[in-house]
Residue frames relative to the residue before (quaternion, step in Angstrom):
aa qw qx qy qz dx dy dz
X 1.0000 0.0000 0.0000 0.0000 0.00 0.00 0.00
X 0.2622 -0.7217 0.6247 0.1420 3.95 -1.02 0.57
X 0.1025 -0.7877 0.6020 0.0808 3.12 0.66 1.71
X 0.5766 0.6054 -0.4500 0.3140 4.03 0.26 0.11
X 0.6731 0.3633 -0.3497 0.5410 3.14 1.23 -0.69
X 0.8288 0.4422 -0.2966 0.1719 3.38 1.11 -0.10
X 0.3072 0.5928 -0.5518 0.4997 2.71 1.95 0.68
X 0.6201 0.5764 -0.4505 0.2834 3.40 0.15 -1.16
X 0.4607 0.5938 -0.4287 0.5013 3.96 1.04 -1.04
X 0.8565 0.4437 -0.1886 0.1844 3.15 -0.09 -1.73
X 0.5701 0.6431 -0.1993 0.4708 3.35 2.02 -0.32
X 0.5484 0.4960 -0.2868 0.6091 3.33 1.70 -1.10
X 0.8316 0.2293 -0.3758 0.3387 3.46 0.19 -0.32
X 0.4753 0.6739 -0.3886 0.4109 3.42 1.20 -0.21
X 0.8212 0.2236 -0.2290 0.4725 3.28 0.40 -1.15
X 0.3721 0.5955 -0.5462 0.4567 4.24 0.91 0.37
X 0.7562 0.4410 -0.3183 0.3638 3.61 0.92 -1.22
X 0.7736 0.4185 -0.2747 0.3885 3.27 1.53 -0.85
X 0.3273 0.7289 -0.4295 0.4208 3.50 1.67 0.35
X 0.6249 0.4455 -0.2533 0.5890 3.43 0.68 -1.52
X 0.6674 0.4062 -0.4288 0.4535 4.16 0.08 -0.95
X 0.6244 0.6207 -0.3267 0.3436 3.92 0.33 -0.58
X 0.5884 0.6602 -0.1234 0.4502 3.26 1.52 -1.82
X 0.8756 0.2104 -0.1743 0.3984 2.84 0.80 -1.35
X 0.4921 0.6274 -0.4831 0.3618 3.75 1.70 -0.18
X 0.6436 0.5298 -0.3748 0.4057 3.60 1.21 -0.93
X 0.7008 0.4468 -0.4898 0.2633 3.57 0.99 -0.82
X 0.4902 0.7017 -0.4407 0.2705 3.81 1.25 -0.13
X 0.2021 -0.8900 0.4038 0.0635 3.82 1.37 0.17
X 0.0582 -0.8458 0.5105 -0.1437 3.12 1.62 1.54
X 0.5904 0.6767 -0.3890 0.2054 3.47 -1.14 1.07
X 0.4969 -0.7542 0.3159 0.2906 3.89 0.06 0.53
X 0.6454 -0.1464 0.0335 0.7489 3.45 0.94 -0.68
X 0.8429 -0.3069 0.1980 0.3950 3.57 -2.08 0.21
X 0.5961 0.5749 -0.4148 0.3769 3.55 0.66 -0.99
X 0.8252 0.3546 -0.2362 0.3708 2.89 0.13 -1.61
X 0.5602 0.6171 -0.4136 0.3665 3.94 0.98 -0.36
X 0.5040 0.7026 -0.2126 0.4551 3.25 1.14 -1.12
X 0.7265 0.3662 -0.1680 0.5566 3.49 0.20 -1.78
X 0.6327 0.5986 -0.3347 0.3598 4.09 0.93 -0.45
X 0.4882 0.6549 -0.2409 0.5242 2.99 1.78 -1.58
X 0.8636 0.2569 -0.1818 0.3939 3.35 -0.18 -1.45
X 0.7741 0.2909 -0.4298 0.3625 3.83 0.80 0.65
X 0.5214 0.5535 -0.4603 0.4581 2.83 1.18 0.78
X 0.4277 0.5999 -0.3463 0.5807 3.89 1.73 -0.33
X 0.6946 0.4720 -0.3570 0.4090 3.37 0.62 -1.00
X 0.6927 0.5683 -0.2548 0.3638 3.33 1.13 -1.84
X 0.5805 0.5694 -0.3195 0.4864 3.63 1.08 -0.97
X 0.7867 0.4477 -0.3090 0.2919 3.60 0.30 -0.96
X 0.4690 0.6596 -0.2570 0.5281 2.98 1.94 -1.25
X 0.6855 0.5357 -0.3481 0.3493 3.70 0.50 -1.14
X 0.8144 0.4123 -0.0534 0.4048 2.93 0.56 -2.14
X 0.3387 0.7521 -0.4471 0.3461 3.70 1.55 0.12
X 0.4155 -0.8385 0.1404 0.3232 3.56 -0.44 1.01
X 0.0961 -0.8924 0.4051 -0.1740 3.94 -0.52 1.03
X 0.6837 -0.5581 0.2739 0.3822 3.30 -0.64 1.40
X 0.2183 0.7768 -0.5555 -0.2009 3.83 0.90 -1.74
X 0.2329 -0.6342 0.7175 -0.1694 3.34 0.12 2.05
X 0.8111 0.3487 -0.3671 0.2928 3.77 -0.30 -0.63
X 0.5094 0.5776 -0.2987 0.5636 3.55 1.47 -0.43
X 0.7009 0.4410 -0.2228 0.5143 3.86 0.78 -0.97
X 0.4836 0.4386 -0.3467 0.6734 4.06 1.18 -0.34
X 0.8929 0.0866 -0.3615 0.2541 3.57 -0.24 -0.42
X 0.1780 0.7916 -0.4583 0.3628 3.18 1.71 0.45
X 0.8322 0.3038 -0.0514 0.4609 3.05 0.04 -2.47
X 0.6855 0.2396 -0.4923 0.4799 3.87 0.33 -0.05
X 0.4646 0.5247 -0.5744 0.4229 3.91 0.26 0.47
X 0.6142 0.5890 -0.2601 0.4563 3.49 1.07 -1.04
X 0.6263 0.5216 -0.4751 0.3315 3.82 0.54 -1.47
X 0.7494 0.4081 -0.2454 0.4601 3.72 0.50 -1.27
X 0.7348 0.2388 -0.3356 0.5389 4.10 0.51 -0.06
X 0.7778 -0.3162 0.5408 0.0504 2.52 -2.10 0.46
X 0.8370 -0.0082 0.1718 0.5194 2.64 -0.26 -2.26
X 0.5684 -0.6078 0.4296 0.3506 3.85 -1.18 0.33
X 0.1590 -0.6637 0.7061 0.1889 3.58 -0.76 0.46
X 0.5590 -0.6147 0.4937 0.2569 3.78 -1.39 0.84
X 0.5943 0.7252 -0.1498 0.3138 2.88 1.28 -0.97
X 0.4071 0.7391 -0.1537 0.5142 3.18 1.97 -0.77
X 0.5782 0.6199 -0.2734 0.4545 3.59 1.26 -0.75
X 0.5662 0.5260 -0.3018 0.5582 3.48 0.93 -1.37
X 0.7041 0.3582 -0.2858 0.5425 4.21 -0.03 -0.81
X 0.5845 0.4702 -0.4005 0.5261 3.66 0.88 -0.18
X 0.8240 0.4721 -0.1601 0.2693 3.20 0.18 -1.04
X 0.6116 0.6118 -0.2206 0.4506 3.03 1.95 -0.85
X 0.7086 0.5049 -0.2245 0.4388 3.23 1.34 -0.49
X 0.5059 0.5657 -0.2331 0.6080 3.25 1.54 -0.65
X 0.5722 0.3862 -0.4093 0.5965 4.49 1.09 -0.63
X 0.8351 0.3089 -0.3671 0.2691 3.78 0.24 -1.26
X 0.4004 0.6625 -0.5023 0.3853 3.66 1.55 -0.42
X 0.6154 0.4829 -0.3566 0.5109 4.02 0.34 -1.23
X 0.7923 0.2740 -0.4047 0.3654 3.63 -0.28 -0.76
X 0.3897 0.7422 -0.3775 0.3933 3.63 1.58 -0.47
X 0.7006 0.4734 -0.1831 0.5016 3.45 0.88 -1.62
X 0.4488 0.5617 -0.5543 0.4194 3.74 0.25 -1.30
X 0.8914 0.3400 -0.1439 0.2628 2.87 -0.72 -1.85
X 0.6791 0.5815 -0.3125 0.3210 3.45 1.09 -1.19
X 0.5243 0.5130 -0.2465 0.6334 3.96 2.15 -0.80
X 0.4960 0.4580 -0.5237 0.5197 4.04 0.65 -0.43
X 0.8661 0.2414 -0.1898 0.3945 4.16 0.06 -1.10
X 0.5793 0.3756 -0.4856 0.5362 3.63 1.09 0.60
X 0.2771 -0.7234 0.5358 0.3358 3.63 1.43 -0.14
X 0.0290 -0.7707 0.6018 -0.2076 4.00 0.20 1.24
X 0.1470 0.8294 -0.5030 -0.1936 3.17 -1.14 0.08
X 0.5985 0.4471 -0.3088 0.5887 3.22 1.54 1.18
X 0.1087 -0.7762 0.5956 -0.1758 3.41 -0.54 1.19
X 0.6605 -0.2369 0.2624 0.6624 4.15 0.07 1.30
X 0.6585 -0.6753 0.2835 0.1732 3.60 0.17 1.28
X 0.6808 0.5010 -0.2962 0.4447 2.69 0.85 1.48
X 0.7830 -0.3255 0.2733 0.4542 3.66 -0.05 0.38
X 0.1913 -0.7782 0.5857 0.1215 3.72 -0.14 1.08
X 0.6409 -0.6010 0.3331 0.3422 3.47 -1.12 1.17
X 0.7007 0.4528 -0.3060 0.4587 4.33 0.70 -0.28
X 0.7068 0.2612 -0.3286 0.5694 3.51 1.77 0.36
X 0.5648 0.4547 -0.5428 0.4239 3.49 0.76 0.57
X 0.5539 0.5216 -0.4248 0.4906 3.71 1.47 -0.36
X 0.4669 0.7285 -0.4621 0.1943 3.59 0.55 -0.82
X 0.1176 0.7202 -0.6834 -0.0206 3.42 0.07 -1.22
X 0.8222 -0.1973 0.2996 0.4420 3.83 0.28 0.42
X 0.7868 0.2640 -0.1346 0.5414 3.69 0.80 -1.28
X 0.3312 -0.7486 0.5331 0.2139 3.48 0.10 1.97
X 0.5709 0.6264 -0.4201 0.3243 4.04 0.85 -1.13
X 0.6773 0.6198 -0.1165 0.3789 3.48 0.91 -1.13
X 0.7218 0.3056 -0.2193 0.5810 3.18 0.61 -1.28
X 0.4592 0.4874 -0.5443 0.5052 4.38 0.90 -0.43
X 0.5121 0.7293 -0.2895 0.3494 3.58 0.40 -1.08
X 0.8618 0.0067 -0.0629 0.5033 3.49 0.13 -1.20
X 0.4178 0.5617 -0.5651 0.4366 3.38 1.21 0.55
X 0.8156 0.3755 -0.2579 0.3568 3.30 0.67 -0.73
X 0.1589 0.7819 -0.2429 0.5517 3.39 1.90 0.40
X 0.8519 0.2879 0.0753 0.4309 2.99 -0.47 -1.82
X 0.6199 0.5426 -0.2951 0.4840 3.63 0.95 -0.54
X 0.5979 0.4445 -0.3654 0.5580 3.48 1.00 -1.09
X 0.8674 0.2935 -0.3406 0.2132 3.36 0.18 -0.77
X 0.3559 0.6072 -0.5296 0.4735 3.39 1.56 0.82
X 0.5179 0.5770 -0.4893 0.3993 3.41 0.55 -1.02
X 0.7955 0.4744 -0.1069 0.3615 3.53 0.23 -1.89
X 0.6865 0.2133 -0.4198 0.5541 3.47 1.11 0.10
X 0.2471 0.6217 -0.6473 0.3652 3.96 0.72 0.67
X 0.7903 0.5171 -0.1541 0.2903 2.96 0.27 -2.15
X 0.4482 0.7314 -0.1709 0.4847 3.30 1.64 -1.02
X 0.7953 0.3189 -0.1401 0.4961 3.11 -0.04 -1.46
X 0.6162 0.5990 -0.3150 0.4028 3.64 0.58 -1.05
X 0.4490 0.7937 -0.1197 0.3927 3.44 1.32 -1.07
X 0.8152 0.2735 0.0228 0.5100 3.06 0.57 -2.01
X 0.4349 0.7746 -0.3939 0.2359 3.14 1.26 -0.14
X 0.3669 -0.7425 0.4292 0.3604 4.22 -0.20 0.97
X 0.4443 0.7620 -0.4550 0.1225 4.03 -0.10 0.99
X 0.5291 -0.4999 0.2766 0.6274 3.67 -0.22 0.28
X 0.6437 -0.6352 0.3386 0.2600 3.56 -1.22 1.35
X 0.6789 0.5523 -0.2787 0.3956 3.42 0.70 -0.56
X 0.7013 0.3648 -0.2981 0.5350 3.24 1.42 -0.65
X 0.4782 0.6041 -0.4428 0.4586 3.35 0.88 0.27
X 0.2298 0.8902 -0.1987 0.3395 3.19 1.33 -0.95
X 0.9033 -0.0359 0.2274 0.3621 1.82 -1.05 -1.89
X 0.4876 0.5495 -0.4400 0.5165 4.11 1.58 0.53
X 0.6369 0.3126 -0.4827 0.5134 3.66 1.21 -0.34
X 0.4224 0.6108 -0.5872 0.3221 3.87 0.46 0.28
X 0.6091 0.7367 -0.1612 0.2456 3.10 0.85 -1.66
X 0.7755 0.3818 0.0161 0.5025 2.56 0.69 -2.39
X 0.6728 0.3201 -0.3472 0.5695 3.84 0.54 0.00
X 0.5867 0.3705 -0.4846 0.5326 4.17 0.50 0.04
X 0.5809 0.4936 -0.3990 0.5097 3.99 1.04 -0.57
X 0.6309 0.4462 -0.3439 0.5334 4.11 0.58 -0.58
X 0.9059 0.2185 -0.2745 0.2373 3.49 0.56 -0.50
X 0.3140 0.6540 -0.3936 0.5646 2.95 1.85 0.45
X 0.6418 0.5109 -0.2968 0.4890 3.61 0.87 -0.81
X 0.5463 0.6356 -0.3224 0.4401 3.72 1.17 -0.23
X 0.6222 0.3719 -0.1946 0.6609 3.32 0.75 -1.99
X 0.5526 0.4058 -0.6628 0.3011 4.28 0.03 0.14
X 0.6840 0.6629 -0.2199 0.2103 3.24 1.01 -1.96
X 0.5971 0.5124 -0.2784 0.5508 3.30 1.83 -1.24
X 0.6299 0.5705 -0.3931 0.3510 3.38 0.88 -0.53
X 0.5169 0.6309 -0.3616 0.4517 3.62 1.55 -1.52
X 0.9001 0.1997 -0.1811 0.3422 3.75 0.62 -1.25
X 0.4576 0.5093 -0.5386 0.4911 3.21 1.00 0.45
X 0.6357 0.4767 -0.5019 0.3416 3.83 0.21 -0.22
X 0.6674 0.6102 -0.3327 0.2676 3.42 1.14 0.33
X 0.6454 0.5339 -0.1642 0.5210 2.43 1.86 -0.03
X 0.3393 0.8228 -0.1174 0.4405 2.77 1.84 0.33
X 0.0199 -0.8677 0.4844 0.1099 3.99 0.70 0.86
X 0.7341 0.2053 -0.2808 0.5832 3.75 0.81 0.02
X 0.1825 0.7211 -0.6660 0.0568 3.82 -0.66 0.96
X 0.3866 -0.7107 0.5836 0.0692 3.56 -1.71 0.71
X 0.5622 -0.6189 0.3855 0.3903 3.21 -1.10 -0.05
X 0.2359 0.6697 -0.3296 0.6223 3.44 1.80 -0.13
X 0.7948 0.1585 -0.3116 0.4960 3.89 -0.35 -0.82
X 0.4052 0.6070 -0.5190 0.4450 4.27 0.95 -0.48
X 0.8059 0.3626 -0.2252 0.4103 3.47 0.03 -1.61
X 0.6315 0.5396 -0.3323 0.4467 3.45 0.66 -0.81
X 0.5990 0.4705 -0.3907 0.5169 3.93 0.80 -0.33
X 0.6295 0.6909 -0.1468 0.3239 3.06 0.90 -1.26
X 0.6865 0.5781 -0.0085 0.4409 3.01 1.53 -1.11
X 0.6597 0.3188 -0.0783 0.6760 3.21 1.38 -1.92
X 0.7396 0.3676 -0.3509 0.4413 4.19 0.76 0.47
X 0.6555 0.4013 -0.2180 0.6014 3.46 -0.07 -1.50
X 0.8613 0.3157 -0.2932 0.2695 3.83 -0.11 -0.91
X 0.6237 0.4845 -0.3325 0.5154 3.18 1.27 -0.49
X 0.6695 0.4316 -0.2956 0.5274 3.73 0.36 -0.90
X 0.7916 0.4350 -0.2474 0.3508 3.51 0.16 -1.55
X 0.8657 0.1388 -0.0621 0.4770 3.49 0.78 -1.26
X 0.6287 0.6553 -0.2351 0.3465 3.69 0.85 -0.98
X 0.5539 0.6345 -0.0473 0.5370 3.37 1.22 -1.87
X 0.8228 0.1079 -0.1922 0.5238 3.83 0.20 -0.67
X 0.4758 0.7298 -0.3837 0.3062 3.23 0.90 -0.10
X 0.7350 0.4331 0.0070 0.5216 2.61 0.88 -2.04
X 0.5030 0.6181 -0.4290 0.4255 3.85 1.12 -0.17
X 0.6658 0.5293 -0.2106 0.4819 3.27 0.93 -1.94
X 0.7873 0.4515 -0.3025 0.2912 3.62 0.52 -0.95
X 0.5017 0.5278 -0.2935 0.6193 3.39 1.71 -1.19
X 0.7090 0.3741 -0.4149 0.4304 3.71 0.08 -0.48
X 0.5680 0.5980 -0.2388 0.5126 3.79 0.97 -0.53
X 0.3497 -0.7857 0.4593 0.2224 3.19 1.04 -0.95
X 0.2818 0.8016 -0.4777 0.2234 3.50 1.27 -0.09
X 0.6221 -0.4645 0.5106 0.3695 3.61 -1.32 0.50
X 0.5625 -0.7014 0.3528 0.2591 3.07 -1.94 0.91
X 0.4933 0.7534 -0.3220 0.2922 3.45 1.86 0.16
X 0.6265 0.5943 -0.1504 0.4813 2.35 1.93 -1.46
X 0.6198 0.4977 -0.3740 0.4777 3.38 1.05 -0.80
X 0.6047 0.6145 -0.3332 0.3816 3.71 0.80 -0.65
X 0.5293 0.5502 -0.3697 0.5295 3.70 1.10 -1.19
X 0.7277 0.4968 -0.2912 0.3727 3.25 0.14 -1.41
X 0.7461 0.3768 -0.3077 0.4546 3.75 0.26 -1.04
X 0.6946 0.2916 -0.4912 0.4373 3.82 0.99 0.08
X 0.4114 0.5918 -0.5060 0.4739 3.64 0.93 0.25
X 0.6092 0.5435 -0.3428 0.4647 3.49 0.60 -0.52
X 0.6191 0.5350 -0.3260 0.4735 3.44 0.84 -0.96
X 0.7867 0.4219 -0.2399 0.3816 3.41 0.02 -1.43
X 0.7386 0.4816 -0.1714 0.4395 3.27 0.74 -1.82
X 0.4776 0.5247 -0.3776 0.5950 4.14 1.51 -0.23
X 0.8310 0.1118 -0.3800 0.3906 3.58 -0.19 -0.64
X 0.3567 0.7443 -0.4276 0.3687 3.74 0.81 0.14
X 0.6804 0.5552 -0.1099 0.4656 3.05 1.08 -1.60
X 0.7799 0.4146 -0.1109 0.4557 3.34 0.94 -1.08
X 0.4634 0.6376 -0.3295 0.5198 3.31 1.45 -0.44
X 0.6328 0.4175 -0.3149 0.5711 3.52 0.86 -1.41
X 0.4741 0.6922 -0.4035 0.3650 4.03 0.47 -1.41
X 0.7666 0.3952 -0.0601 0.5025 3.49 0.40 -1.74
X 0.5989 0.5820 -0.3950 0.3827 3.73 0.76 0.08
X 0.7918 0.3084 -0.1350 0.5096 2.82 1.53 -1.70
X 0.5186 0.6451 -0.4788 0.2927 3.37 1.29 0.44
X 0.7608 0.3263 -0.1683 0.5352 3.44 2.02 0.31
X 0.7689 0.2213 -0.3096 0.5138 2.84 1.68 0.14
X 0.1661 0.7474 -0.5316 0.3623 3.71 1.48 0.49
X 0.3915 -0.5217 0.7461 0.1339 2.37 -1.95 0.75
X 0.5206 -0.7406 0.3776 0.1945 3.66 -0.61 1.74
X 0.4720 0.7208 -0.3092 0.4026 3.27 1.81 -1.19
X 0.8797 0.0371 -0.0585 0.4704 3.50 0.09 -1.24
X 0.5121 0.3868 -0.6010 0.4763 3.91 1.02 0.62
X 0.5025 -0.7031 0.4231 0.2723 3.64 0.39 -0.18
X 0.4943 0.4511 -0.2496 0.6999 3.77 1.49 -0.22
X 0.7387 -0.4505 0.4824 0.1364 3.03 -2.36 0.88
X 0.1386 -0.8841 0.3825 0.2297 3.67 0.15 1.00
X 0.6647 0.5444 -0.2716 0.4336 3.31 1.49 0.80
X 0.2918 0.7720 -0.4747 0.3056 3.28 2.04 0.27
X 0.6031 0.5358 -0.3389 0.4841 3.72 0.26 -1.31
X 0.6657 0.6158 -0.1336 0.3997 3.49 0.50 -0.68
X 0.8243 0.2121 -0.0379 0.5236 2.88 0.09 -1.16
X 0.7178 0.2160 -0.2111 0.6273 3.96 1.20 -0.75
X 0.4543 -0.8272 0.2564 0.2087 3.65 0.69 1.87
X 0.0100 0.7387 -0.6687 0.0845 3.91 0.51 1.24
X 0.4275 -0.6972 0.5552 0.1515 3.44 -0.86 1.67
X 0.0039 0.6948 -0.7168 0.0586 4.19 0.21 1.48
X 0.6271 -0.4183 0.4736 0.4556 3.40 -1.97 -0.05
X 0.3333 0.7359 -0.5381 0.2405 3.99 1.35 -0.94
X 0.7849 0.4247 -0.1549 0.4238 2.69 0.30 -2.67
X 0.6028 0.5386 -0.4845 0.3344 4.13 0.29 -1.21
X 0.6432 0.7213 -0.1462 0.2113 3.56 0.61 -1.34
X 0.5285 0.6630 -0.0019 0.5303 2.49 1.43 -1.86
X 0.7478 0.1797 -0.2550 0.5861 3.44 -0.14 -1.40
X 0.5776 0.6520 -0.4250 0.2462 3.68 0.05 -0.23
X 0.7988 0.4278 0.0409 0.4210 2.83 0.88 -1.70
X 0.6435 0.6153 -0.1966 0.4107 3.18 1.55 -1.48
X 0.6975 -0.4709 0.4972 0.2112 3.44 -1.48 0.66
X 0.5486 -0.5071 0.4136 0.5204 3.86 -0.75 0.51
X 0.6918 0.5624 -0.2807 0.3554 3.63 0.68 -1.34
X 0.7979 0.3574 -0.2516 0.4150 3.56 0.89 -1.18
X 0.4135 0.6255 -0.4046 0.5235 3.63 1.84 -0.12
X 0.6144 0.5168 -0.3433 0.4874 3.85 0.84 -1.05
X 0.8765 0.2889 -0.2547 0.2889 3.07 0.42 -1.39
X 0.2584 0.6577 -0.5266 0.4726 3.71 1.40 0.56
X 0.8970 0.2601 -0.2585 0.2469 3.04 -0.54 -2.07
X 0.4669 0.5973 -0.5297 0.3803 3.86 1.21 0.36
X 0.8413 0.1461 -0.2205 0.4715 3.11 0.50 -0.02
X 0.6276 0.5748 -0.4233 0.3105 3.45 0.41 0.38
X 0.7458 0.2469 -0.2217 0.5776 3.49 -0.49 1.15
X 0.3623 0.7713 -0.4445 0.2761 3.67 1.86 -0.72
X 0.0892 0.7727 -0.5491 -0.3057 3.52 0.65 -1.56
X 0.3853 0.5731 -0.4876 0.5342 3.59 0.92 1.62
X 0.3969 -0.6471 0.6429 0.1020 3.76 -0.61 1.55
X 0.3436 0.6735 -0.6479 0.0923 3.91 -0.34 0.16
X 0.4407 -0.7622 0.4237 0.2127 3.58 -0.04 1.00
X 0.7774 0.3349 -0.3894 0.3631 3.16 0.70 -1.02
X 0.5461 0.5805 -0.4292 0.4248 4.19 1.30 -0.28
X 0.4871 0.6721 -0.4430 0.3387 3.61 1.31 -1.09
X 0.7759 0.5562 -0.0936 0.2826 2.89 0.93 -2.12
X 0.5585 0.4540 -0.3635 0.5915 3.38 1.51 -0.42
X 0.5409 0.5691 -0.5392 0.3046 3.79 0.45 -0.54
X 0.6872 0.6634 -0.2206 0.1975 3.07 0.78 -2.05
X 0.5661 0.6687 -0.0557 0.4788 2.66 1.77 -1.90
X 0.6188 0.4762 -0.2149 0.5867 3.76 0.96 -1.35
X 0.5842 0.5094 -0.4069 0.4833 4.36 0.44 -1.32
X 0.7487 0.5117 -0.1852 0.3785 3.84 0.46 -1.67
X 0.5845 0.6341 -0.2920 0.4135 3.72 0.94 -1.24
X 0.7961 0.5447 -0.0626 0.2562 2.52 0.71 -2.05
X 0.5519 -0.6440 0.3506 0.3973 3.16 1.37 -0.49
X 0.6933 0.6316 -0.2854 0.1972 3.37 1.13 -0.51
X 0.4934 0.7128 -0.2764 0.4148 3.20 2.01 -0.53
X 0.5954 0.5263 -0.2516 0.5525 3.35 1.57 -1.00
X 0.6201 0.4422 -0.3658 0.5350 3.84 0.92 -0.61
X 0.7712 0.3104 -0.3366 0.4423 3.61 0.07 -0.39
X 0.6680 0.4175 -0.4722 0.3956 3.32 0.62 -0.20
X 0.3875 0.6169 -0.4969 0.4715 3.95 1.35 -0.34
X 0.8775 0.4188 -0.1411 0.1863 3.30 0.09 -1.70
X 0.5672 0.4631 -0.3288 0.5964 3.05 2.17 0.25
X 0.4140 0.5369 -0.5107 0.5287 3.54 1.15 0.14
X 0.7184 0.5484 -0.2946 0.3104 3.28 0.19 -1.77
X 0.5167 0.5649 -0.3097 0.5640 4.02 1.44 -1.07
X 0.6319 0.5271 -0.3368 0.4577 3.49 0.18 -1.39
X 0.7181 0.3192 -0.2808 0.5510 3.94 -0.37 -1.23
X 0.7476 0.3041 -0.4977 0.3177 3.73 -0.03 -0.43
X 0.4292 0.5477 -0.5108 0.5049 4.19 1.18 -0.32
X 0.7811 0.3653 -0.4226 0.2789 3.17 0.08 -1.37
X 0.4765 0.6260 -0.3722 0.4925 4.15 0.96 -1.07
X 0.6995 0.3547 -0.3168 0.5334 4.27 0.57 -0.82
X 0.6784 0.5309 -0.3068 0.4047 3.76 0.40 -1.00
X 0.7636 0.4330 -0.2642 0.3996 3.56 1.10 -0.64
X 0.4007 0.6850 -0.3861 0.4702 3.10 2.24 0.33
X 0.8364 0.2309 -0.3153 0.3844 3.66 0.91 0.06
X 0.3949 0.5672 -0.6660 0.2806 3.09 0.59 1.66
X 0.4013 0.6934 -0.4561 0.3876 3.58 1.72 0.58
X 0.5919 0.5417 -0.2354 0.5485 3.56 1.82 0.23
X 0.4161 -0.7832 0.3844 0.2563 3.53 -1.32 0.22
X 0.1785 0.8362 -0.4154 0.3105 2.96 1.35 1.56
X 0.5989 -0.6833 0.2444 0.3385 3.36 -1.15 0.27
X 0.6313 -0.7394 0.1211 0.2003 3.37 -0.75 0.51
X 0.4395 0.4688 -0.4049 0.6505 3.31 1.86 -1.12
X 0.5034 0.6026 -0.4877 0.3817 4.07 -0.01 -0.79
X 0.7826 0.2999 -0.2116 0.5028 3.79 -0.17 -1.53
X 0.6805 0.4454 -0.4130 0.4098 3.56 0.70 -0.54
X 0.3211 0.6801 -0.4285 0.5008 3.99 1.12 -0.80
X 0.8757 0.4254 -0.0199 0.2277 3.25 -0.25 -1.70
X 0.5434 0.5496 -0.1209 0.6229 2.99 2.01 -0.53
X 0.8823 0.1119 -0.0670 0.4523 3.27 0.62 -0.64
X 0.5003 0.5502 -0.5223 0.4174 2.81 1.00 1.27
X 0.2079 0.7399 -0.4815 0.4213 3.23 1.77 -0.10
X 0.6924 0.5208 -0.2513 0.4316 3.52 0.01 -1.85
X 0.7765 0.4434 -0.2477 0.3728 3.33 -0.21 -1.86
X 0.6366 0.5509 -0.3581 0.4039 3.76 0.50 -0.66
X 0.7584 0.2835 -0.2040 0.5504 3.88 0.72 -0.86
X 0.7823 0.2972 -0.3720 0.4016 3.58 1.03 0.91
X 0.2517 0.7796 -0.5007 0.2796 3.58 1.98 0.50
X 0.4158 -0.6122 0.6414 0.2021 3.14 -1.85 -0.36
X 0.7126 0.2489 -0.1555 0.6373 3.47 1.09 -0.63
């Protein structure tokens, strides 16, 4: 299967559905008097572009294909659970680029510097604003979705214990910074309570509970989530320093330069020489882009050995999803589905974006 071309499907139709859902939230011109309509207009213009800005939507494709294992046929309806995750993932970000203090998001303006206008208080403000209220039209939308009522249910249970678990990850992302003894144990563990819950676990488990799928099946899936989430991120954290800026759309020196505690960096000091340990901590955490120190870091991450260790250790994740995922063709589920699911394992610890 060319699970690339088939995410890529799964984006063209995802985001047509959420184009038309945008159209019509803006055409509701929520707002008491002009001011306040206005100031609605423009964050919801913002919220649409931000959405529809261009992007793998891996979480829309997960609940796609585990809606799929248990049917046959497609229900349209399936879109709405697509779509909800793809509204709360955006308000996820807003907020998640306000506390890494980003200022690129899919090449372009993150949502707490297009609000800025100068007043840094302001523009944190409606990033964090606006984000809740993606979150809240996820949940929304998911809601309205046409499925037997209980399984709705019990996927908005899911899908809002999956948002707040994803919280205690985020608090977890910044409290390890603050943190004078950290391990690779706390890397994976962040890894685990974020990227996997939000990224892989969360839609999974929506599509499947909404599918109805058995509780084994639902079980495979949530430890696939585990393995195939910190895999995912491992790779995530490569290109957040060694991407190319062009097609991840973000600054391949933010992590870097505004010191995000990755295994890269753990490794590194570990592993690295006095010189390549020196030639990190100049620039790590610096929040100063000087290319030519950046360029020794990179140079120091790569020497050192550690680039080759994390990229093992996201392979190593990858093969163990893929070893769990192949546990449900011991089921009568569909197939392009289990295969989808299989081989994206792979594709994730060898992308580019």
């Amino acid at each position: 299967m060319d699970v690339k071309q088939k995410l890529k499907e799964i984006a063209l139709l995802t985001d047509q559905k959420l184009e038309k859902y945008w159209d019509e939230e803006i055409s509701l011109n929520f707002g008491f008097n002009q001011n306040q309509k206005d100031l609605v207009k423009k964050m919801l213009l913002h919220a649409k572009d931000h959405n529809l800005r261009n992007a793998k939507r891996l979480r829309a494709a997960f609940v796609y294909y585990a809606y799929l294992l248990g049917n046959k046929e497609f229900n349209e309806e399936i879109f709405k659970a697509m779509m909800a995750v793809e509204l709360a993932h955006t308000g996820l970000l807003m907020q998640d680029d306000v506390m890494d203090q980003d200022e690129l998001r899919r090449g372009k303006e993150t949502t707490h510097v297009y609000f800025s206008q100068g007043d840094k208080h302001f523009g944190e403000s409606m990033a964090y604003n606006l984000g809740d209220g993606l979150i809240c039209l996820g949940f929304e939308m998911l809601l309205k979705a046409n499925f037997e009522q209980e399984a709705i249910k019990n996927a908005s249970i899911k899908f809002i214990r999956g948002i707040t678990n994803t919280t205690f990850g985020q608090s977890f992302d910044v409290g390890l910074e603050k943190m004078e003894n950290w391990s690779e144990e706390d890397v994976v563990t962040l890894h685990k309570s974020k990227t996997a819950i939000y990224t892989y676990e969360n839609p999974l488990l929506i599509g499947g509970i909404i599918a109805q799928l058995k509780p084994e099946v639902l079980e495979i899936l949530s430890k696939y989530s585990m393995d195939g989430g910190v895999a995912f991120q491992l790779q995530d954290d490569i290109l957040g320093i060694f991407g190319d800026s062009e097609k991840t759309g973000k600054s391949d020196n933010s992590d870097l330069i505004h010191g995000k505690r990755t295994l890269l960096i753990l490794k590194a000091l570990e592993m690295g020489s006095k010189e390549q340990v020196k030639a990190i901590k100049d620039v790590w955490g610096k929040g100063v882009d000087d290319k030519a120190f950046v360029d020794l870091a990179k140079k120091a991450i790569i020497d050192s050995g550690s680039w080759e260790y994390s990229k093992n250790l996201a392979k190593e994740y990858a093969l163990k999803s893929v070893e769990t995922a192949k546990k449900l063709y011991n089921f009568d589920l569909n197939r392009e589905a289990i295969e989808f699911i299989v081989e994206l394992a792979h594709y994730m610890v060898n992308r580019e974006v």
